[in-house]
BADREN-288596 format. One record per residue: x, y, z of N, C-alpha, C, O in turn; residue in three letters. Coordinates in steps of 0.2 Angstrom, whole numbers, plus 5000, padded with zeros to 4 digits. Atoms other than C-alpha are relative to their C-alpha. Last residue first. Layout:
BEGIN
XYZXYZXYZXYZALA...
# end
This chain:
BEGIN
500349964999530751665389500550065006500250115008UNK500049935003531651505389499450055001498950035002UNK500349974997532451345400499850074995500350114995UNK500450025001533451205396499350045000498850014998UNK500250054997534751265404499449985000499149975006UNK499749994994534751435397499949965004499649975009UNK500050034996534351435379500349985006500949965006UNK499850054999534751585369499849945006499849965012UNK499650014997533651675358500349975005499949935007UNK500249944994532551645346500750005004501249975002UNK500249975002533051575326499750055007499650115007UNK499449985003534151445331499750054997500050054991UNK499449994998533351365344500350044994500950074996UNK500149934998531551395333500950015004501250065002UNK499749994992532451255322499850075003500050125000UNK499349974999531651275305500149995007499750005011UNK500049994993529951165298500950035001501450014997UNK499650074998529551165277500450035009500650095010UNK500550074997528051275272500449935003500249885004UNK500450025006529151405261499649935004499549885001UNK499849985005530051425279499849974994499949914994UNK500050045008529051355295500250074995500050134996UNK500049955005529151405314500549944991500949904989UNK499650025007528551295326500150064994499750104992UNK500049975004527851295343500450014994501050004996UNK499850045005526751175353500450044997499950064993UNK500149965007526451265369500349964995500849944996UNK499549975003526051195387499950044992499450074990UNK500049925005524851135398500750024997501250025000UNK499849954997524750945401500250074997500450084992UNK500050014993523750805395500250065006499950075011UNK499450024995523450865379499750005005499250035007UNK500250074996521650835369500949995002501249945001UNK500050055004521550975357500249965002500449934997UNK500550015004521851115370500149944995500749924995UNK499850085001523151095385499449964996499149914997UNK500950034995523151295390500349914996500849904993UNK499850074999524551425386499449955003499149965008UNK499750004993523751605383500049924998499649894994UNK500250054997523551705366500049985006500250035010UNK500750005006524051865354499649905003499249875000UNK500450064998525051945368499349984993498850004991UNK500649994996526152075357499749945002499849894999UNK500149984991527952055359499449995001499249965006UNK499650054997528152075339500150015007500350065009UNK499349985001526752175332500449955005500149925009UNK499750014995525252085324500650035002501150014998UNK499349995000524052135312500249985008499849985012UNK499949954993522252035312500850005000501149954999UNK499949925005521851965295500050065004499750115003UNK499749995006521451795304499850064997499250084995UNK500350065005520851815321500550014993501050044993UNK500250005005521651865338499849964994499949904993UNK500449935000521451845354500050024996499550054996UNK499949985006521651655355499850085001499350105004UNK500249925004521351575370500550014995501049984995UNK500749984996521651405378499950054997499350044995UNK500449964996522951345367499650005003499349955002UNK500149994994523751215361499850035005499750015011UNK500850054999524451255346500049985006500649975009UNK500049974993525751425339499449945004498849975006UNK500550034996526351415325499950015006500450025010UNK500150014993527651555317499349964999498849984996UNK500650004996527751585295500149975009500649935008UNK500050014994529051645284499550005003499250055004UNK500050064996528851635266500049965006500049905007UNK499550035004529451825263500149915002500649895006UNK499849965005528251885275500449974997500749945001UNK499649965000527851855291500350064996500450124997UNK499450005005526451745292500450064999500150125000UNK499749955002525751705309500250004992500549954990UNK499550025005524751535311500150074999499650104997UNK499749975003523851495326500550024996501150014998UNK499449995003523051365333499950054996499450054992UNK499949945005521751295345500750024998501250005002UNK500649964998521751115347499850064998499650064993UNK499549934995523351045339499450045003499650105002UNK499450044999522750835335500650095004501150105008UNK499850054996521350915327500549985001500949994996UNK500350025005521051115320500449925005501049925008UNK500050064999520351235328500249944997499749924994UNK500750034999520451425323500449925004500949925006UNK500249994995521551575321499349945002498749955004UNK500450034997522351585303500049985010500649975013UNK500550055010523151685292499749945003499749895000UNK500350064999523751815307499549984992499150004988UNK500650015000524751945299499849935003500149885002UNK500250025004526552005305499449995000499150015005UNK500749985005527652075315499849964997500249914997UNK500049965002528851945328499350024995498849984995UNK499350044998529051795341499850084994499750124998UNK499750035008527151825342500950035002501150065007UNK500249955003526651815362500449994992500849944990UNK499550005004525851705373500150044995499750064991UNK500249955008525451745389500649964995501149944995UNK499449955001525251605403499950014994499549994991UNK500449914999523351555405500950025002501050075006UNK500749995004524051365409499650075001499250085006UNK500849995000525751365415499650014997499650044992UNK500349964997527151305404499450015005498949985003UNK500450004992528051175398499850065002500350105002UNK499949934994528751245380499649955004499149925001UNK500450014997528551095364500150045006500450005009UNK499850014993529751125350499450035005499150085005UNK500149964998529351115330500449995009500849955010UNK499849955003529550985319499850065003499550094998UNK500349954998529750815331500050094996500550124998UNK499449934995530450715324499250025001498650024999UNK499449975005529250525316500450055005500550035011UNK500449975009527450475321500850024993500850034987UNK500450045003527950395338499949994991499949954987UNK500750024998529150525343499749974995499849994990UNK500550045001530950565343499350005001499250035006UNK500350084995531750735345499649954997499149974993UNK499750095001531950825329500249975003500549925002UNK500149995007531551025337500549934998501049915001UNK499649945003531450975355500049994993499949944990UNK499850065006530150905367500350044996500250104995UNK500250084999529950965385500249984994500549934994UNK500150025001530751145386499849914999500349874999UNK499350045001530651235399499849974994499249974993UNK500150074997529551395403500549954998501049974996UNK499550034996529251565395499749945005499249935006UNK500150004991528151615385500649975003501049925001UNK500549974997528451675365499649995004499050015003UNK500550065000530251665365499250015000499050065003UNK500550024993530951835361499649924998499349914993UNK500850004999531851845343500049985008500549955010UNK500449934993533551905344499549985001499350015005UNK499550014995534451725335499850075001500350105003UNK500050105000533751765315500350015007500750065007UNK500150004991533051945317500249925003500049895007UNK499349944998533851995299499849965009500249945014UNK499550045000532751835292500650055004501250025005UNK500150054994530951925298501049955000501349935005UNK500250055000531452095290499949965003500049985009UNK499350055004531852225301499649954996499149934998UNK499850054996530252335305500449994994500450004988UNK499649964999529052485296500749965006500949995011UNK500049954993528152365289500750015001501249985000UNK499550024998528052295271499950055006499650105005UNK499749965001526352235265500950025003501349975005UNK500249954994526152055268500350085000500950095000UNK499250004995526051975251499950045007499450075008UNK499949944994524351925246500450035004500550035010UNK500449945001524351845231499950055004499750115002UNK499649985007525251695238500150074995500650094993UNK499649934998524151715253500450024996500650084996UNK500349955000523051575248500250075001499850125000UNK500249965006524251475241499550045001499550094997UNK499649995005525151455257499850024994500050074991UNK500149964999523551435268500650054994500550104991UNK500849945004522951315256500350055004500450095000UNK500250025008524851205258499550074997499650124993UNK499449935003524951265279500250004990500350054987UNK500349934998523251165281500450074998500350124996UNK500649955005523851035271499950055001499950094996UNK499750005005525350985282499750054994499950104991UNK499749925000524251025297500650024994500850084994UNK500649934999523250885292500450085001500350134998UNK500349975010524550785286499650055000499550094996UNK499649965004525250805304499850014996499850074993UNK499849914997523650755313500650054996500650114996UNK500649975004523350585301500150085004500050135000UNK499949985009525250555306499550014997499750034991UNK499549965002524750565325500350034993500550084991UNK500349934998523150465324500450064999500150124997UNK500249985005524050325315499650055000499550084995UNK499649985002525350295330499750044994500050084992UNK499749945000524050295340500450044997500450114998UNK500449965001523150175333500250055001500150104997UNK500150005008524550075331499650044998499850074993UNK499449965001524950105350499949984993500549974991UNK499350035004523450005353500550074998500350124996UNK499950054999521650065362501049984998501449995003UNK499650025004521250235356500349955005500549985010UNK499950015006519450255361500849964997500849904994UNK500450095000519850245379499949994995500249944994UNK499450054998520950405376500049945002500549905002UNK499550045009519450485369500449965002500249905001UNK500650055005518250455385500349984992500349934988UNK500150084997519450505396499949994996500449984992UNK499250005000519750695385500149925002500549884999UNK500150045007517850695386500449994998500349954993UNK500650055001517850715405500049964993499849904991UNK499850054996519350815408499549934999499749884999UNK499650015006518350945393500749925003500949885000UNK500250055005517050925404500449974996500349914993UNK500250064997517950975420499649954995499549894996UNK499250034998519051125411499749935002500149885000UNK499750025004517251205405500649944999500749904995UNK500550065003516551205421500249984995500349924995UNK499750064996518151305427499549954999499749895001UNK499150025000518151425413499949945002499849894999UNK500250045008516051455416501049964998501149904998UNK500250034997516651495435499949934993499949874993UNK499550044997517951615429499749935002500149895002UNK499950055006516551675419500649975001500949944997UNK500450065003515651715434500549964992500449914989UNK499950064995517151785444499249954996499249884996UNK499250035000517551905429499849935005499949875003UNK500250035007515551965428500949954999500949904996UNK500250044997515952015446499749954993499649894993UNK499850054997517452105444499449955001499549905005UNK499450075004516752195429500149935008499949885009UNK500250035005515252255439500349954996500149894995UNK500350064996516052305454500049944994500449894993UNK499550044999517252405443499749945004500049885003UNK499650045007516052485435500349965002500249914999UNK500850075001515052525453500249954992500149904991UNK499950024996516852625458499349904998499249844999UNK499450065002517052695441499949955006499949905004UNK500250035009515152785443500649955000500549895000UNK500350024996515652825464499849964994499749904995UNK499750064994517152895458499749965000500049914999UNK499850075004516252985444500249975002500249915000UNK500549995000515053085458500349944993499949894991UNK500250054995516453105470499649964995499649904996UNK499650034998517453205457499649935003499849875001UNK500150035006515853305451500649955001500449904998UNK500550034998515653335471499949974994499649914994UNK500050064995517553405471499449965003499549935008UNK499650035002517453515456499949945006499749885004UNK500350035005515853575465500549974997500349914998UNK500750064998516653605481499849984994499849924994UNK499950044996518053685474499649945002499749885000UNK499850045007517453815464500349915001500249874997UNK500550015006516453875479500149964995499649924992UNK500550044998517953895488499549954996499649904993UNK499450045002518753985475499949955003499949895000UNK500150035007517254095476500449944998500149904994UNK500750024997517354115496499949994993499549944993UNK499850054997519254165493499449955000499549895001UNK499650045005518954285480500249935002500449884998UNK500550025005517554355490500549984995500249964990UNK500450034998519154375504499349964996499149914997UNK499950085000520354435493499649945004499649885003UNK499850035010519254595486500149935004499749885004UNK500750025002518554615507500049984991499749944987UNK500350054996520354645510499549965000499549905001UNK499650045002520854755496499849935004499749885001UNK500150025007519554865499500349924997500149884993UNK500650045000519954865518499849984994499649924994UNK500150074996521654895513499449975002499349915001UNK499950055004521255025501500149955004499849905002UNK500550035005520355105515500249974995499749924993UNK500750054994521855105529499449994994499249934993UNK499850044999522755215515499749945002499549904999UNK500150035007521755335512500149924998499849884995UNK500950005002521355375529500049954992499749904991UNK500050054995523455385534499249954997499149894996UNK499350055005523555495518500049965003500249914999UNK500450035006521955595527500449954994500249924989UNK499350035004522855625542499449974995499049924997UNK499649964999521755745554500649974995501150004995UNK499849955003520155735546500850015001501150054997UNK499249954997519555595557500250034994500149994989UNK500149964994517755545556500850055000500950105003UNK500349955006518155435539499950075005500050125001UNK499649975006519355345549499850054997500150104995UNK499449924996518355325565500550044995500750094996UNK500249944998517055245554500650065003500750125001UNK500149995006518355105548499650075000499850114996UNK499349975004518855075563500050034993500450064990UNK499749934995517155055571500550004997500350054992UNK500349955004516554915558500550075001500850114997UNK500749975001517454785566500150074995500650104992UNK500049925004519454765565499350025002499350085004UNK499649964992519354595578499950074997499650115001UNK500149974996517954525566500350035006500150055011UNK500649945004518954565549499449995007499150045008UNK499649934999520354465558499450074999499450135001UNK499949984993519254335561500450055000500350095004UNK500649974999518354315544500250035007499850085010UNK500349955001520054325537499550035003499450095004UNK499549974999520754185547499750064996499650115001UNK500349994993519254075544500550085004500250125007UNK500649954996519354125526499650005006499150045007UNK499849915002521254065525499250025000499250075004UNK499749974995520653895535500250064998500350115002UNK500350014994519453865523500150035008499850065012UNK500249935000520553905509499350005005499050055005UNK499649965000521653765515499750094999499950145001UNK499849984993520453635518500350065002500150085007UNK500749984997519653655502500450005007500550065009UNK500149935003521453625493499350055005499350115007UNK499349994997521753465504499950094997499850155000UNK500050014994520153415498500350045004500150075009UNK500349965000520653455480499650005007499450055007UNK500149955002521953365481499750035000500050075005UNK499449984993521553215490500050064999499850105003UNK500350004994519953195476500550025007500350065012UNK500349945000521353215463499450005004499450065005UNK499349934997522453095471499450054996499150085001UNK499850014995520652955471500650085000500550135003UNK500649964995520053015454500349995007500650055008UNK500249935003521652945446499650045005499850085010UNK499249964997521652805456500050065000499950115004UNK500150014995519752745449500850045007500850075012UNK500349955002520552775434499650035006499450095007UNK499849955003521752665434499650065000499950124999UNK499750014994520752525442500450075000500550105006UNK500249974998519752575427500250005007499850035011UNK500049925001521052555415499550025006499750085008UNK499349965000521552385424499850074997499950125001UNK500049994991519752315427500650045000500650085005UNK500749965000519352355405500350015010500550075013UNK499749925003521052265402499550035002499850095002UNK499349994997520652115413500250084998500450125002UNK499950004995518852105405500550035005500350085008UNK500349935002519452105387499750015009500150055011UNK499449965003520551945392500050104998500450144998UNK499749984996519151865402500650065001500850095005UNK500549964997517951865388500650045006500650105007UNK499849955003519551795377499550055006499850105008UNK499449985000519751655388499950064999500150105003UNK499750014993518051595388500450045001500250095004UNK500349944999517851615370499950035006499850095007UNK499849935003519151515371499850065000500150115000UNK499549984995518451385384500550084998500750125002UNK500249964993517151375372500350035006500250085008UNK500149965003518151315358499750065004499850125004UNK499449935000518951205367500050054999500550094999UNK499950004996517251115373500850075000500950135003UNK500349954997516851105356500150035007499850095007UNK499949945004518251025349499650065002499750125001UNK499449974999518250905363500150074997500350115001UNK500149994994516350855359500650055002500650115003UNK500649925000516850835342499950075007499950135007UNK499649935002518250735347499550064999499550125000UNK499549994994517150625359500550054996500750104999UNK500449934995515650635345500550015005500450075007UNK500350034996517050535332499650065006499850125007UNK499850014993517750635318499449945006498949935004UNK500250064999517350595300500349985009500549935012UNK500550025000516750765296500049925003499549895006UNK499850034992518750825297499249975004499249955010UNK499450065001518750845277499849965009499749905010UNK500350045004517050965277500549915001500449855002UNK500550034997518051065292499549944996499349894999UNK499650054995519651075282499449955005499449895007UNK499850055000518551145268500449945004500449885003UNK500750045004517651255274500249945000500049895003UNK500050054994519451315284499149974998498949925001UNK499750054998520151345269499649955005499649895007UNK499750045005518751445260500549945005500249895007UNK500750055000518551545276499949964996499949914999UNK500050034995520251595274499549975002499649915004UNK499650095004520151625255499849975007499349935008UNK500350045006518751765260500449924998500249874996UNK500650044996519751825275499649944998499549885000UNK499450034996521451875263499549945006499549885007UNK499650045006520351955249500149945006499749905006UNK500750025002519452055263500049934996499749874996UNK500350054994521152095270499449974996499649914994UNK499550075001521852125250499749965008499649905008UNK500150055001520452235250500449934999500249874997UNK500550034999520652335264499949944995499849894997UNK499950064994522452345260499349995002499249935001UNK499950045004521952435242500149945007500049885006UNK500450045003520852565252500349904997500049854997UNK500350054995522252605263499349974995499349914996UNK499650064996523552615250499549965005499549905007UNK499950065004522252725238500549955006500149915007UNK500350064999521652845252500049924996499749864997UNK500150024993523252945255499549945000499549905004UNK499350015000523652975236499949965008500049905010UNK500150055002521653015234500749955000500749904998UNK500550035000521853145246499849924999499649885003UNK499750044995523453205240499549945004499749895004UNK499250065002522953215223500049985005499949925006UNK500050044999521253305229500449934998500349874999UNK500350004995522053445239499649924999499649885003UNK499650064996523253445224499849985007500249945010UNK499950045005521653505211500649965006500549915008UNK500650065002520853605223500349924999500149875002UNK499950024992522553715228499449955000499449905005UNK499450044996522653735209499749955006499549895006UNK500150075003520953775206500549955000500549895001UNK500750064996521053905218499849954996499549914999UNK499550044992522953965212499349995002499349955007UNK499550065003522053985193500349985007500449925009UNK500550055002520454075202500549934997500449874998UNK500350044994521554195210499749955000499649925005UNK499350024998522754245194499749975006500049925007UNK499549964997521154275182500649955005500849895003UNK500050024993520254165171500650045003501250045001UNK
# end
């Protein structure tokens, strides 16, 4: 084997090192996501099989909010499609000026040639060739004319290049312009769908709260809603046990104790171990608008993205290193489980799912499954008031 054939078997041989170096981590994360999905469908199998002995009015409820999210979300991918193309639609607009403004100009430079060239006429050019008496004068005056008739079919070309750039211009304008119609019109109907959805769900929302009759009952509906979510964070807990969250390129979650960003802004109504019916309260409740953004308080995986009673829709971040964020009451959801998340990103909007009165955010953050002061984990409270 010669000296070329050993450095080509080489350069094979680390070509597929590297290769398979580069597709083992990502193969290996697909499977732990796939791993990670599979339990998740398992839990909420299960949570649904347990939650069987709902009444049709929470049913009803549950489906109504479910709808309203897929509602949510339609409008969510929408917004972003009307913004790039509202952008794009811009775009084209300064370059359609531009080039405008360009055509105008070499327009008026080959009106100006075409008049100089007819005050010169022909005749000047004859009488040159005619005259003998200064042939370096002769010579002269013809490179000019040369030169002249060059910039001129230079200008009539460039022209030319012009108008067609600026008819392919007009021609996607006219294409973003009917897109845009489009989205904005598909936005105003499902804005309509939103707004049907909000009058049933006001409708089935009566009907339970005539259900519960006694503050006995209610008190008993509230502590069947905790254990539920007590559970829910238990399966989600062993289910991810095995799935650690890789490590990203970020602080851990306990370095960021007191910087976190809140995740919307608004006041707070109920405070972490405030009173209520069922016992404290283990998280803290935001006032907010309804359809304000919500966003993760930091990285991490969503490990759950669905419906579950007494919190409407909800959301369960994990962090890493038994750190988890909630997030309930929503109106949309944009993420699912075993979808990455960076810290800031909008992963929902505030709404008054799972049979609240008033729009807001439920949110909680939990350590090994047991609840933390977000006060002391975001930053600082400003009369009552954060984001």
């Amino acid at each position: 084997m010669n000296r070329r054939t050993v450095k080509y078997a080489a350069s094979v041989f680390l070509l597929l090192l590297s290769t398979l170096l580069i597709a083992s981590p990502q193969s290996e994360q697909k499977k732990q996501l796939d791993a990670l999905r599979d339990r998740m469908q398992q839990v909420e199998k299960t949570l649904r099989l347990k939650q069987r002995t709902q009444t049709q009015e929470e049913k009803q409820l549950r489906q109504i909010d479910k709808r309203l999210n897929a509602s949510s979300k339609k409008l969510h991918v929408l917004n972003k499609k009307l913004a790039v193309t509202r952008k794009n639609i811009n775009g084209l607009h300064v370059e359609q000026k531009v080039l405008k403004k360009g055509i105008n100009k070499q327009k008026s430079l080959l009106g100006k040639q075409m008049k100089s060239a007819y005050l010169m006429g022909q005749q000047q050019r004859v009488k040159m060739l005619l005259n003998q008496e200064e042939p370096d004068r002769m010579s002269r005056v013809m490179q000019y004319y040369d030169y002249f008739n060059q910039a001129r079919l230079k200008s009539v070309k460039q022209l030319e290049s012009d108008i067609a750039v600026l008819l392919l211009v007009e021609e996607k304008l006219a294409g973003k312009q009917h897109e845009l119609t489009s989205f904005v019109s598909a936005k105003r109907l499902e804005n309509e769908t939103l707004a049907k959805a909000k009058k049933q769900r006001k409708a089935a929302l009566s009907q339970l709260n005539r259900q519960i009759k006694t503050s006995s009952q209610e008190l008993a509906e509230l502590k069947e809603n905790e254990k539920r979510l007590t559970n829910l964070l238990a399966s989600i807990q062993q289910a991810v046990n095995n799935i650690p969250v890789p490590t990203q390129a970020s602080k851990p979650f306990r370095v960021l104790k007191g910087k976190m960003n809140w995740p919307t802004k608004g006041r707070i109504l109920k405070r972490f171990g405030s009173a209520r019916k069922s016992g404290r309260y283990d998280g803290v409740v935001i006032s907010a608008n309804e359809g304000a953004a919500i966003r993760s308080i930091s990285n991490g995986r969503v490990v759950y993205a669905d419906w579950l009673r007494g919190y409407g829709l909800l959301m369960i971040i994990d962090h890493g290193a038994n750190y988890m964020s909630l997030y309930a009451f929503n109106e949309g959801l944009y993420k699912e489980a075993g979808d990455w998340v960076r810290r800031d990103e909008t992963i929902g909007t505030v709404g008054v799912s799972g049979g609240q009165n008033k729009a807001g955010l439920y949110f909680s953050i939990r350590k090994n499954g047991k609840p933390v002061n977000p006060v002391h984990w975001c930053k600082t409270v400003r009369k009552g008031r954060v984001g």
